[in-house]
N, C-alpha and C positions, 0 to 999 in steps of 0.2 A: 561328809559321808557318815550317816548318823547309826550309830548300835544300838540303838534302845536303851531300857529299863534294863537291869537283871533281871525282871519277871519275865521278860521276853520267854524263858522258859529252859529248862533243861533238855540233853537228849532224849530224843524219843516226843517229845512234846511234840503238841499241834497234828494234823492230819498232812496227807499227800504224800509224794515218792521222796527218799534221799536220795541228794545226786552231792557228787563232790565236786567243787570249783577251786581252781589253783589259781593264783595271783602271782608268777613265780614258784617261789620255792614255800609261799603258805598256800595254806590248803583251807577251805572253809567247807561244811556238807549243811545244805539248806533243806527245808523240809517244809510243807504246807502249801506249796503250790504243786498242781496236777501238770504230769509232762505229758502233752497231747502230743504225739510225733505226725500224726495225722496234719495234724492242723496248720503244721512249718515242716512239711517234708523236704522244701529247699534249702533248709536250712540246716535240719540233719544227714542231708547227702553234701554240705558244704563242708560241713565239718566232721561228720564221720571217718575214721579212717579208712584205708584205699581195701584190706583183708574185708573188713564189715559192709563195705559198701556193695562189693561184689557179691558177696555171702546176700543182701540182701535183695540184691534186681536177681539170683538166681534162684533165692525161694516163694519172690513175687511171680517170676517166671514160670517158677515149677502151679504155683499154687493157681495162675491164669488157665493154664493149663488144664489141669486137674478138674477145674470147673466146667470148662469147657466140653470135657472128651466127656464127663458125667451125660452131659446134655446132648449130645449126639447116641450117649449110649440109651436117650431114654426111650429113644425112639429106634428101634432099630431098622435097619435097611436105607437108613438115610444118606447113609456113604455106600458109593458103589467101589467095589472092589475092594472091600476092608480085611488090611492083609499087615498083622495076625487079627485073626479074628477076636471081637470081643473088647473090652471097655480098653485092653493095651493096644488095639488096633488105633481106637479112637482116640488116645490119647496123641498120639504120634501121627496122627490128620493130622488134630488143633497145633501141635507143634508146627507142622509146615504151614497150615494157615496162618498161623498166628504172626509167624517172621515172613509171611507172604513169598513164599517156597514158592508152594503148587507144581509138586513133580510132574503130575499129571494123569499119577496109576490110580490114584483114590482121589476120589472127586463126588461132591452131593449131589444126592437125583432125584429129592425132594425138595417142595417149596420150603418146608419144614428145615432140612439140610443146609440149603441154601439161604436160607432165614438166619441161622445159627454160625453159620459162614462167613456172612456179609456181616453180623456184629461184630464177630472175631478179628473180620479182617481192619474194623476200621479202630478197633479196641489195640491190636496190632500196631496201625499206621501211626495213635496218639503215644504208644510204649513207646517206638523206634525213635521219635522225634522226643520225646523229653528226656531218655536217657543219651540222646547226644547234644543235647544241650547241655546237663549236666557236666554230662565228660570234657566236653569245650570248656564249661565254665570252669572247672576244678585242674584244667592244665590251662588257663590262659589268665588264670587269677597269677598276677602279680606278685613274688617268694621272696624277699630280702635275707639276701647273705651276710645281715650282720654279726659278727663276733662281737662278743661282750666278756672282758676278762672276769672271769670269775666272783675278783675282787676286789674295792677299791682301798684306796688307800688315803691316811692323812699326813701332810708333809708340811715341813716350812718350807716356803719359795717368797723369796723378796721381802724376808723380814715379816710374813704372815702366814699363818697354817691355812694349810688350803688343803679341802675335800676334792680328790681326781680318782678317775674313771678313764679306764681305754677300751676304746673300742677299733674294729679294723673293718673294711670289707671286703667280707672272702671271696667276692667272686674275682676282686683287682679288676675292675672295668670302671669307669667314671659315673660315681653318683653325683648329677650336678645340683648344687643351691639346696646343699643339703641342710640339716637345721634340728636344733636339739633342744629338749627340756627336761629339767629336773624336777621331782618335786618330792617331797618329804609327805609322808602320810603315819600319822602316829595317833596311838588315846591318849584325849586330857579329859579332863573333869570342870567341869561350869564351875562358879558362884555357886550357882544352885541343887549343886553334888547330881548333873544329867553328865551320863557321860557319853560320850562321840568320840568317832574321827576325824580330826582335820587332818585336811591337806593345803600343803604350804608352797609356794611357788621357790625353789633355790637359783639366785641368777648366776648363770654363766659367764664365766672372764669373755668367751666368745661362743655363741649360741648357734652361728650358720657358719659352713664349710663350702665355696665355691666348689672345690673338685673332689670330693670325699674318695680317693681311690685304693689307698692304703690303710696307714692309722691314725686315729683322732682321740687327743688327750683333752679330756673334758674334764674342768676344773672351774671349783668355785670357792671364792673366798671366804674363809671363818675369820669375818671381824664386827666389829661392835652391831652393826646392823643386819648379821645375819641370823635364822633363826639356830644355827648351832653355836650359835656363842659362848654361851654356857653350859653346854651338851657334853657329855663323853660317851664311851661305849656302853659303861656301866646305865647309865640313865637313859639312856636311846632304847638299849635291851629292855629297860623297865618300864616300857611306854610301847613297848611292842614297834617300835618304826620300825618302819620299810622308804628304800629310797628309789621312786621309777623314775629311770631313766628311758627315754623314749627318742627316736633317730627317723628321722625321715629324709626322702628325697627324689627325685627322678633320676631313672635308669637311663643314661645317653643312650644306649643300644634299643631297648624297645618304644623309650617318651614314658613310664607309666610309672605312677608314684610307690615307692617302696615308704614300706613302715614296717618298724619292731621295735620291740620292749624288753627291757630286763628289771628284773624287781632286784632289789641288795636287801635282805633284813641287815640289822644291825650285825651282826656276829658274821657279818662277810667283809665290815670295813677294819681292816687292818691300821692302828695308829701308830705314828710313827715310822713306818714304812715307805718304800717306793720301789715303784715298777723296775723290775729287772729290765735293762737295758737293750735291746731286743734288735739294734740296727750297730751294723759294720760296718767299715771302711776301707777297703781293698787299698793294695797298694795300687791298683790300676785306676782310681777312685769311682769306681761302681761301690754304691751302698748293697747291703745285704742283708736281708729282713728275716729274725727266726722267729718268727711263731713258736716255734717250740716252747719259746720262755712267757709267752703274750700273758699267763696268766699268773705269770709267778712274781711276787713282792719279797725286798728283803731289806731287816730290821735297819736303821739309822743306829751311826754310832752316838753317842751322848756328845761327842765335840759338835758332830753335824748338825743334832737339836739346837745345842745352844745356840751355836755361828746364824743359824736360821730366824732364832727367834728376835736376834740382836743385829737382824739386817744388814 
């Protein structure tokens, strides 16, 4: 993933709209491309939120309207029975035409009327049918309940430090063959002083979960072949990394593939630490799972470093 030049430019540089994009917890604001929302309307009512979206079939609504009852008013006498009189009369026809009402008190009695009528109503039939499309598509789009703790942490396990991440899913139903990747995304600098971002593949102790229904400790090993080998927090923070972790799988209840993501910058991985211990053991032996603590790490003592590092 390449950044360019420095000359790429300061803020304010280049022409078109600022928008801001988050990658997690960074933020990036782009500039020099034109946002046509016209042009991908499916695509901003996909991801619009549910307040704006409303807000917006209600002022396309109002403003379908408005059009409409002008054009009935230019003619007048065209609606019979126009009650209140006058362009609020007309305004409140084209409403009932428009969602194909037809109370029956006002009704066109010109060709002209009925001309102006019969556009509405099929301008109507195309509105009704793509806003429930929409609405289908935005409550049958597929939602994963993954948790992702906050933070991960670096620990010794078996004689080697190892980078782990927990994650849970919240809904407790069976995600099956479910399956994960890591990957480090940081700046470095060429040979040739161009600088970029790579992104580095991190592999997993174990990368697929048959029954994903609870919690899943995802861990990978820092030794001589990995790209943290020589990393710490201090030089991770100085190269700007970020670490995406990404969860996928199918939901046994509905068949339909779940995905989410979480970003780590550096300054979220805890060294030294590990995951507060979050499951109990009844004296009746039922286990017992608190979340409460899902996202809390705490330090290692200096005996448990060493004992770690000397296997």
């Amino acid at each position: 993933m390449e950044s360019g030049n420095e000359a790429a430019g300061k803020p304010g540089a280049g022409t078109g709209q600022f928008r801001r994009v988050r990658f997690g917890e960074r933020e990036v604001i782009t500039h020099g491309l034109e946002r046509r929302v016209w042009q991908d309307l499916y695509h901003y009512a996909m991801t619009v939120s549910w307040p704006r979206l409303f807000v917006s079939l209600a002022l396309a609504f109002l403003a379908f309207n408005v059009v409409f009852s002008v054009l009935y008013y230019a003619v007048p006498g065209c609606v019979a029975n126009l009650n209140p009189p006058g362009l609020v009369g007309d305004f409140f026809f084209s409403v009932e035409t428009l969602a194909t009402v037809g109370y029956g008190d006002m009704h066109p009695q010109t060709l002209y009327g009925h001309s102006v009528a019969a556009v509405e109503i099929f301008v109507g039939m195309i509105s009704v049918a793509l806003v429930t499309g929409v609405m289908f598509a935005r409550f049958s789009r597929p939602t994963a309940r993954f948790l992702f703790a906050r933070v991960a942490v670096v620990r010794p396990m078996d004689g080697k430090r190892v980078l782990m991440f927990r994650a849970a899913n919240a809904r407790q139903n069976i995600i099956m063959e479910a399956s994960a990747q890591l990957r480090l995304i940081r700046g470095s600098v060429t040979a040739e002083g161009y600088r970029l971002r790579r992104v580095e593949d991190l592999k997993l102790v174990r990368d697929t979960h048959p029954l994903f229904v609870l919690g899943w400790n995802l861990m990978h090993v820092i030794d001589e072949t990995s790209p943290l080998a020589n990393e710490t927090g201090v030089s991770l923070a100085a190269v700007d990394a970020v670490f995406n972790l990404t969860l996928s799988g199918t939901d046994e209840t509905t068949g339909q593939v779940l995905m989410a993501r979480f970003a780590y910058r550096a300054d979220s991985i805890r060294w030294n630490h590990t995951f507060r211990d979050i499951i109990t053991t009844a004296s009746d032996g039922i286990d017992y799972f608190d979340y409460g603590k899902f996202h809390d790490a705490d330090p290692l003592y200096e005996a448990e470093i060493e004992d770690g590092a000397a296997g």
